[in-house]
Backbone as CSV, one residue per row, in Angstrom:
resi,resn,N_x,N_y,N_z,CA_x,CA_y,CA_z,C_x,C_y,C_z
1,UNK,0.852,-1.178,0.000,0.000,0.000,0.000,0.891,1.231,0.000
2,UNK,0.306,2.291,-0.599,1.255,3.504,-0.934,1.163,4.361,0.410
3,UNK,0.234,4.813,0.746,0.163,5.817,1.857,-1.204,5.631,2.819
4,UNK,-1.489,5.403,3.537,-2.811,5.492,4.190,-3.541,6.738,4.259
5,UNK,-4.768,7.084,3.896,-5.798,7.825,3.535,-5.812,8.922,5.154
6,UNK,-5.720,8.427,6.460,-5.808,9.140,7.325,-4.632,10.073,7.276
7,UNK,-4.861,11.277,7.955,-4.008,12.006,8.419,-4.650,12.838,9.992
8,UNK,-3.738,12.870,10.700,-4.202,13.842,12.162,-2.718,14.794,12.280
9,UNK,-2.974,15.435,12.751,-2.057,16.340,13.288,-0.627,15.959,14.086
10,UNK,0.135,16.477,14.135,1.541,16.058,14.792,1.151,16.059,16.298
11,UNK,1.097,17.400,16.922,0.347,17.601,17.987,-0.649,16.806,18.861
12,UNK,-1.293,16.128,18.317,-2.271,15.014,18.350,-1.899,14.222,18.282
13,UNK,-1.208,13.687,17.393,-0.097,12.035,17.470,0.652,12.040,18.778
14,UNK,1.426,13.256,19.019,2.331,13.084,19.912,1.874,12.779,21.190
15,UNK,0.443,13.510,21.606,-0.297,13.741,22.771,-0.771,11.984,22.873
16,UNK,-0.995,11.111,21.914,-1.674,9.865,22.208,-0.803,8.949,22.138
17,UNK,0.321,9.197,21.306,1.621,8.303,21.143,1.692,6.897,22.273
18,UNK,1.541,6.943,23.525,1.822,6.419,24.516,0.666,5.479,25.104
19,UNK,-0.376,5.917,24.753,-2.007,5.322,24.914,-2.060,3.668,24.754
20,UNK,-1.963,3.410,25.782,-2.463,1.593,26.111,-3.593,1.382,26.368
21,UNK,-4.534,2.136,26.743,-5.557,1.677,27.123,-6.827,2.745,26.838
22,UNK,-7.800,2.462,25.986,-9.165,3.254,25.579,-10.068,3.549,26.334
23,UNK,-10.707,4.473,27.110,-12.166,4.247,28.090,-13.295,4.631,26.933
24,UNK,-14.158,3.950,26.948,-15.155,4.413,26.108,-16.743,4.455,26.972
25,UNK,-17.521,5.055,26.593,-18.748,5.903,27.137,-19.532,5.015,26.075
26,UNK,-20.855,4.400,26.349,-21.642,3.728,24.996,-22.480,4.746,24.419
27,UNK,-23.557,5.077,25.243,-24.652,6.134,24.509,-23.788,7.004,24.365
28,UNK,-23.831,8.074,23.391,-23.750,8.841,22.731,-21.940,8.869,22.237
29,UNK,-21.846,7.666,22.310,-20.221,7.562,21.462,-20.560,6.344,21.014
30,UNK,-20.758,5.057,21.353,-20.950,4.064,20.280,-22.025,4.052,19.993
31,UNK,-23.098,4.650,20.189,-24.433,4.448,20.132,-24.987,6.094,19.817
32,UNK,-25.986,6.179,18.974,-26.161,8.049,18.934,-26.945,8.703,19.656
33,UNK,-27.015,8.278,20.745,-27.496,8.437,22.040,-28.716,8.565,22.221
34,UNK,-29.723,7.978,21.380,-31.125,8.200,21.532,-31.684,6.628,22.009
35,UNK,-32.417,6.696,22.837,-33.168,5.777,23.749,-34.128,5.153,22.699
36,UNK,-33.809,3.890,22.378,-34.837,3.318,21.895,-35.237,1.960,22.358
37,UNK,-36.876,1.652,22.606,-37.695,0.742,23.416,-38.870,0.005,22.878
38,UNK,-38.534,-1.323,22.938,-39.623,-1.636,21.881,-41.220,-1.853,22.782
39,UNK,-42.690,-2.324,22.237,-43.354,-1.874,22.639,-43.789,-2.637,24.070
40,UNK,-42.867,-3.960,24.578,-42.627,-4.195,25.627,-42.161,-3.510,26.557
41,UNK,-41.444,-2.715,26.151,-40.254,-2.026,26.830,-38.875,-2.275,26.881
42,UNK,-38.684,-3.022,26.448,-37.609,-4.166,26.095,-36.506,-2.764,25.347
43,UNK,-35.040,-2.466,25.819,-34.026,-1.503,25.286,-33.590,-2.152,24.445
44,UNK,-33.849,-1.271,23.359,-32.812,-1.505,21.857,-32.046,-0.308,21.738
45,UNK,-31.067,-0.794,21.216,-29.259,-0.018,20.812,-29.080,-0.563,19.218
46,UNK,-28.533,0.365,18.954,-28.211,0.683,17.316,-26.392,0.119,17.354
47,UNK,-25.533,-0.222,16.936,-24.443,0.076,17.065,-23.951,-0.314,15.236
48,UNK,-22.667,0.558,14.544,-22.409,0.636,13.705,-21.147,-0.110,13.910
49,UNK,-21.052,-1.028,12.427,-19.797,-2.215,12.580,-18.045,-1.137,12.289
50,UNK,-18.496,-0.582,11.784,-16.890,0.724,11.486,-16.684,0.551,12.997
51,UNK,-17.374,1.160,14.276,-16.990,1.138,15.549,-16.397,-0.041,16.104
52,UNK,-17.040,-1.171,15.958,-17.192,-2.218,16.576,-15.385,-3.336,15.982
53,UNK,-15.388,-2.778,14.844,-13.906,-3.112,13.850,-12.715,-2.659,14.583
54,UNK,-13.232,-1.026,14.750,-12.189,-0.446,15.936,-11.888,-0.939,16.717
55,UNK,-12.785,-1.026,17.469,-12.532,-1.821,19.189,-11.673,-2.910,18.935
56,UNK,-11.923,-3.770,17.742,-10.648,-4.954,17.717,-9.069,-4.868,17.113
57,UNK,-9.596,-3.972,16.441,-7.849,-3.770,15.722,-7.377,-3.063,17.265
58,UNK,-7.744,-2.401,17.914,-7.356,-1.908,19.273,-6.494,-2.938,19.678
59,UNK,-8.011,-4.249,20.388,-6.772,-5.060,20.984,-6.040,-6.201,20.090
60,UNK,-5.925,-5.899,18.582,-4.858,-6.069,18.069,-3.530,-5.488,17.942
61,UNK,-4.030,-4.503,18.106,-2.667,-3.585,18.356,-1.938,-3.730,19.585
62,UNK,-2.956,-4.261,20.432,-2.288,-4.168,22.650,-2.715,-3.097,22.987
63,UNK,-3.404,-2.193,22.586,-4.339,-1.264,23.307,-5.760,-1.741,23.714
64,UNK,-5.906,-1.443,24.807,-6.923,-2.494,25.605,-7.981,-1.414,25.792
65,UNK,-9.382,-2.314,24.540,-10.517,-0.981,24.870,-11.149,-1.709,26.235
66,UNK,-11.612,-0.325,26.765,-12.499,-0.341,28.330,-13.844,-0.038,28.265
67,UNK,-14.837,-0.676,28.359,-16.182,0.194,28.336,-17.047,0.652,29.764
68,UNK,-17.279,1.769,29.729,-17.372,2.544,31.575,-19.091,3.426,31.001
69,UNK,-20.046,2.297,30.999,-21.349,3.097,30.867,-22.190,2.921,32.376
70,UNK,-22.973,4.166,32.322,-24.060,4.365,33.310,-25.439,3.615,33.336
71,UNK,-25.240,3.079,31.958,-26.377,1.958,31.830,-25.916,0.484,31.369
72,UNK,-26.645,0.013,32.015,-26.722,-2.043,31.612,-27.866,-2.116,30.430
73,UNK,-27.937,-3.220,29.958,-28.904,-3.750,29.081,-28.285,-5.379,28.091
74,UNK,-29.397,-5.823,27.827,-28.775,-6.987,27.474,-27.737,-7.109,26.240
75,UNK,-28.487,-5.979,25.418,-28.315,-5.403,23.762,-26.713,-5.453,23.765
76,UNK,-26.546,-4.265,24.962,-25.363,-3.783,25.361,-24.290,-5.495,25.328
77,UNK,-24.466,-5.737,26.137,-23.724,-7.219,26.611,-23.519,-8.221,25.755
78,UNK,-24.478,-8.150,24.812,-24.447,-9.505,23.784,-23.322,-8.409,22.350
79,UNK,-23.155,-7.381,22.775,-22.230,-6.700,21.674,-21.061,-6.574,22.031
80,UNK,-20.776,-5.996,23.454,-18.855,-6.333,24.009,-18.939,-7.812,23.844
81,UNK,-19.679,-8.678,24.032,-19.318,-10.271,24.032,-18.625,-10.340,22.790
82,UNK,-19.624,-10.302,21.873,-19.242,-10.966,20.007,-18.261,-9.725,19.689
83,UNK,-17.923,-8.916,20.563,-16.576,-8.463,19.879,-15.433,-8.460,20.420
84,UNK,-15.461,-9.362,22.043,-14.727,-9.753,22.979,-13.837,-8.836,23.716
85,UNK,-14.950,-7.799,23.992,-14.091,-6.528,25.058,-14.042,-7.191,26.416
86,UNK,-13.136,-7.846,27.185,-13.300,-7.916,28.392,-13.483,-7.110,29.527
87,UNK,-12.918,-5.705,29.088,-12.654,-5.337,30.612,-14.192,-3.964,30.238
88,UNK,-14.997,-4.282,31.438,-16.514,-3.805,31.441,-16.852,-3.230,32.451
89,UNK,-17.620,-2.127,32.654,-18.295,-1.442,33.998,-19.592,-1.069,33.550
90,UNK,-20.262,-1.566,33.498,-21.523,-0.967,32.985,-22.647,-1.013,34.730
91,UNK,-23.763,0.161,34.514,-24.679,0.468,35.874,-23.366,1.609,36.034
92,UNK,-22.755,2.235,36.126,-21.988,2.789,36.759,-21.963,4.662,36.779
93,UNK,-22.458,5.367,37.143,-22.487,6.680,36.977,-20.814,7.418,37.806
94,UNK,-20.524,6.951,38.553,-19.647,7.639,39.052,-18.173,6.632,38.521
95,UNK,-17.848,7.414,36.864,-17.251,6.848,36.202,-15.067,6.882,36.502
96,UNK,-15.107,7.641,37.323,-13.563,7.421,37.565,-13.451,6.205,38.440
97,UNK,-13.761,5.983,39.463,-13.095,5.273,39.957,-13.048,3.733,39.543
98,UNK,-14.296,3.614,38.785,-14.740,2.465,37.644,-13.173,2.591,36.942
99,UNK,-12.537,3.547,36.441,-11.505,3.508,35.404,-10.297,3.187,35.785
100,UNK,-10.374,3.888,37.595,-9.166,3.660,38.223,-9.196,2.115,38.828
101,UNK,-9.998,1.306,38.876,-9.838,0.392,39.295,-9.311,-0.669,37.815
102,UNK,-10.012,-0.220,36.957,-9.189,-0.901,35.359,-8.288,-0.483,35.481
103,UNK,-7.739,0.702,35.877,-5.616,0.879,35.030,-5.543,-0.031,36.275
104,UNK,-5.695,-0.110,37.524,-4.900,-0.788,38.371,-5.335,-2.418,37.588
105,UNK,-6.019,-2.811,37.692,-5.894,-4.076,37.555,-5.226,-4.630,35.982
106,UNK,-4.871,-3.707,35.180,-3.734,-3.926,33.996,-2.515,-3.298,34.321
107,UNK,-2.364,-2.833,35.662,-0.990,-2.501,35.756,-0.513,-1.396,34.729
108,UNK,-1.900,-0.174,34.574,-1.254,1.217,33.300,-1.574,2.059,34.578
109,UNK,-1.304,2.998,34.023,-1.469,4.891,34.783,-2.367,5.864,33.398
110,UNK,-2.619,6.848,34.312,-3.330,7.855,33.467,-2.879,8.349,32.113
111,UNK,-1.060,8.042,32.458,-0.325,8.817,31.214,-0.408,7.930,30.061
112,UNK,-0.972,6.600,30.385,-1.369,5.079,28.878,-2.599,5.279,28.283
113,UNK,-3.446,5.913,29.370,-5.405,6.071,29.256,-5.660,7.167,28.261
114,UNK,-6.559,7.337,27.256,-7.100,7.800,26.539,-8.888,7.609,26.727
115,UNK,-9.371,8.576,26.385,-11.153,7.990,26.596,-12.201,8.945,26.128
116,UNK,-13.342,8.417,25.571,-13.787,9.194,24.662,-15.370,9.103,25.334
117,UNK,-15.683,10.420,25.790,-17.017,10.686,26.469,-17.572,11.414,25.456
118,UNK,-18.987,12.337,25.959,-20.190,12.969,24.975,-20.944,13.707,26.101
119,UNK,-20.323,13.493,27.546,-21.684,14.275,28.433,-20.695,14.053,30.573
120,UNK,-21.226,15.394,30.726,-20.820,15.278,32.139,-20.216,14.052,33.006
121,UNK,-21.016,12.830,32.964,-20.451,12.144,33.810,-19.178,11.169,33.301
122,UNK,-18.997,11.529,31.845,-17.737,11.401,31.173,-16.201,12.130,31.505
123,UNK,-16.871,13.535,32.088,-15.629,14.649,32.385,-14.600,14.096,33.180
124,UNK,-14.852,13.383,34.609,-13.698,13.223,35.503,-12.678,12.099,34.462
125,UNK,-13.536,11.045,33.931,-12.157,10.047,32.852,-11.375,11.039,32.043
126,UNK,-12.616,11.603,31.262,-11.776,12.557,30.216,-10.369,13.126,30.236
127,UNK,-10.986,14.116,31.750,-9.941,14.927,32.109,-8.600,14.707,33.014
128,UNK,-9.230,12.805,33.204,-7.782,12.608,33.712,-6.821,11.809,32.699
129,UNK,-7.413,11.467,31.520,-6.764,10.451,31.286,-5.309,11.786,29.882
130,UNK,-4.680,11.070,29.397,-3.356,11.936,29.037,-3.995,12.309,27.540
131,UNK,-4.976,11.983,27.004,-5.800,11.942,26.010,-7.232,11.946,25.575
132,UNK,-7.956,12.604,25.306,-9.336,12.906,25.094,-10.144,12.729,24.205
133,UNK,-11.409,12.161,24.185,-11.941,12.411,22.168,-13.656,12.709,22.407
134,UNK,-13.804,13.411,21.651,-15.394,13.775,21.952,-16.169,13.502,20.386
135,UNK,-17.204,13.304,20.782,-18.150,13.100,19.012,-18.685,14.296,18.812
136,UNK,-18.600,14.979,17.627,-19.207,16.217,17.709,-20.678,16.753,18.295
137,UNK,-21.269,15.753,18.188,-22.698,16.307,18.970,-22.009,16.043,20.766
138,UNK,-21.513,15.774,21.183,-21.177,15.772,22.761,-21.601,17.275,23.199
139,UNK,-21.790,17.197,24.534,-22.359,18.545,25.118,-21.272,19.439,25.221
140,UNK,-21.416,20.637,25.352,-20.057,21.720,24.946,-19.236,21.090,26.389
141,UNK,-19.182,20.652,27.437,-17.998,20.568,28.449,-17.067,19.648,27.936
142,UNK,-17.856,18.755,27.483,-16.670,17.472,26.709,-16.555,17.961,25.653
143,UNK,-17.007,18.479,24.812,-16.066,18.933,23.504,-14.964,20.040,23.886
144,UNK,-15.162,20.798,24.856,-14.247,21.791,25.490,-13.112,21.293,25.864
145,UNK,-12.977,20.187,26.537,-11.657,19.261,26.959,-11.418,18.407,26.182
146,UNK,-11.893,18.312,25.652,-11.515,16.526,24.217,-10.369,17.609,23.677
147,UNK,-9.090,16.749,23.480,-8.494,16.595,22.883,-8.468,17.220,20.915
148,UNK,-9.543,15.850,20.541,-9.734,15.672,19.404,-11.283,15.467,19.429
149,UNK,-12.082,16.350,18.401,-13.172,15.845,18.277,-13.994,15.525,16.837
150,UNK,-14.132,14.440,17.048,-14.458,13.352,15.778,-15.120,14.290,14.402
151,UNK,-14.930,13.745,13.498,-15.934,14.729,12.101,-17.133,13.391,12.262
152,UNK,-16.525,11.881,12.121,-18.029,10.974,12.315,-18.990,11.083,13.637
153,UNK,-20.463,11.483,13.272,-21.518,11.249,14.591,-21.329,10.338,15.560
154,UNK,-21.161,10.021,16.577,-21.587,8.941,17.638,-22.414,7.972,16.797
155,UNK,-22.373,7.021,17.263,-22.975,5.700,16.524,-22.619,5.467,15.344
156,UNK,-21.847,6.209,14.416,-21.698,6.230,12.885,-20.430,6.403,12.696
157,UNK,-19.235,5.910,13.391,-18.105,5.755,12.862,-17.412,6.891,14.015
158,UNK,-17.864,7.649,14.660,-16.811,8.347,15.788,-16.023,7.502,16.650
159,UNK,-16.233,6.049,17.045,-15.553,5.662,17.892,-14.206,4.923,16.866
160,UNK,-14.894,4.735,15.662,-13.843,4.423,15.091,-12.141,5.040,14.435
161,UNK,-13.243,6.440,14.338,-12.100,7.706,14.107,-11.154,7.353,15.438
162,UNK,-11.629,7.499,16.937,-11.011,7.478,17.770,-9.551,6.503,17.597
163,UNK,-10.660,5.098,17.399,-9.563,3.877,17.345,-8.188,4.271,16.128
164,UNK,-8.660,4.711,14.943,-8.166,4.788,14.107,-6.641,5.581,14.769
165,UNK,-7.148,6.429,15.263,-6.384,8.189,15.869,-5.189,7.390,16.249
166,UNK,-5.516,6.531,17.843,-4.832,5.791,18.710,-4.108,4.733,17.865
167,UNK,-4.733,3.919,16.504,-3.363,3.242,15.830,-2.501,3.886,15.378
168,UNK,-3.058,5.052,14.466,-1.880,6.033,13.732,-0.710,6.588,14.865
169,UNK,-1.418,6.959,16.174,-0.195,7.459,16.678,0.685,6.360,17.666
170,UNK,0.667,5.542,17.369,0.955,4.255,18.254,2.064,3.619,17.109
171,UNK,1.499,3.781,15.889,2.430,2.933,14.759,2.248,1.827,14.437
172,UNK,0.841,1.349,14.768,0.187,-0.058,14.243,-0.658,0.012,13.182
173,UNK,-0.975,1.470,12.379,-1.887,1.611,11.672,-1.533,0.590,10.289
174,UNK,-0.407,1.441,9.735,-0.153,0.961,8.473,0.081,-0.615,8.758
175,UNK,0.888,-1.056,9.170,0.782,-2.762,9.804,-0.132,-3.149,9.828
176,UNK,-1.329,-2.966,10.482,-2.619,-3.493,10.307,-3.337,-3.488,8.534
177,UNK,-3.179,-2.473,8.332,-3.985,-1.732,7.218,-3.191,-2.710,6.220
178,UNK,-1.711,-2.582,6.238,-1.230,-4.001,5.120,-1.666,-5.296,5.168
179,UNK,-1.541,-6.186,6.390,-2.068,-6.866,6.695,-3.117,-7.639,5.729
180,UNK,-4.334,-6.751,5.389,-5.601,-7.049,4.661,-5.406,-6.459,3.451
181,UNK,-4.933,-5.483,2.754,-4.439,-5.260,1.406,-3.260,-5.555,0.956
């Protein structure tokens, strides 16, 4: 392959360069944050496969995605399964210490963590971790601290931009990307 199609900023590479480990937020970053219920009541979630691709070339690369949502559901669960995210916090609103108990139990620090919120109870990961990413519809506090914020919507390829971001500046992109072409 001649050149890979992405480009990000130097500034931005350099800032994620180091990133072992992803926190990700579901509604309104893998999902486009709208509540949908069927006429049981029964929660349905949308999720787009560009995202879901991400999450694995991740832990192909050895960057270990994390998922830290405020809500459970089954939808939710039967999708980290079939794409084999292990490390999970879901029910959880008071999302740091959910995160701090993942770097400890992989043995990273804040300066490996990267994590990509859309709304307040996203801010404390955000703002601790050495790297940030917001989807453009996110509420102005997380787009204010993100880092980088996505051109793809939540649910439609933003988490993948993310993933993408974190191979390019890591140096697994093109490796991967040959790989299959």
């Amino acid at each position: 392959m001649s050149r890979p199609a992405l480009t990000f900023t130097t500034d931005i590479l350099l800032r994620a360069q180091d990133v072992r480990v992803a926190f990700f937020d579901v509604d309104g970053v893998l999902t486009d944050g709208g509540l949908y219920f069927s006429g049981e009541g029964e929660t349905l979630k949308r999720f787009h496969t560009l995202d879901g691709h991400g999450l694995k070339l991740l832990t192909s690369a050895g960057i270990v995605p994390c998922i830290i949502s405020g809500r459970d559901s089954a939808p939710l669960r039967l999708r980290l399964q079939a794409l084999g995210v292990q490390h999970v916090r879901l029910g959880t609103e008071d999302k740091r210490p959910a995160a701090q108990a993942l770097l400890s139990e992989l043995g990273l620090s804040w300066s490996q963590a990267a994590a990509m919120g859309d709304d307040w109870p996203d801010l404390p990961v955000m703002q601790s971790a050495a790297f940030a990413c917001a989807p453009p519809q996110a509420h102005a506090e997380a787009r204010a601290i993100a880092h980088h914020i996505t051109t793809a919507p939540a649910g439609a390829g933003a988490a993948r931009e993310f993933c993408d971001l974190l191979l390019v500046a890591g140096g697994h992109y093109r490796r991967l990307l040959d790989s299959v072409v």
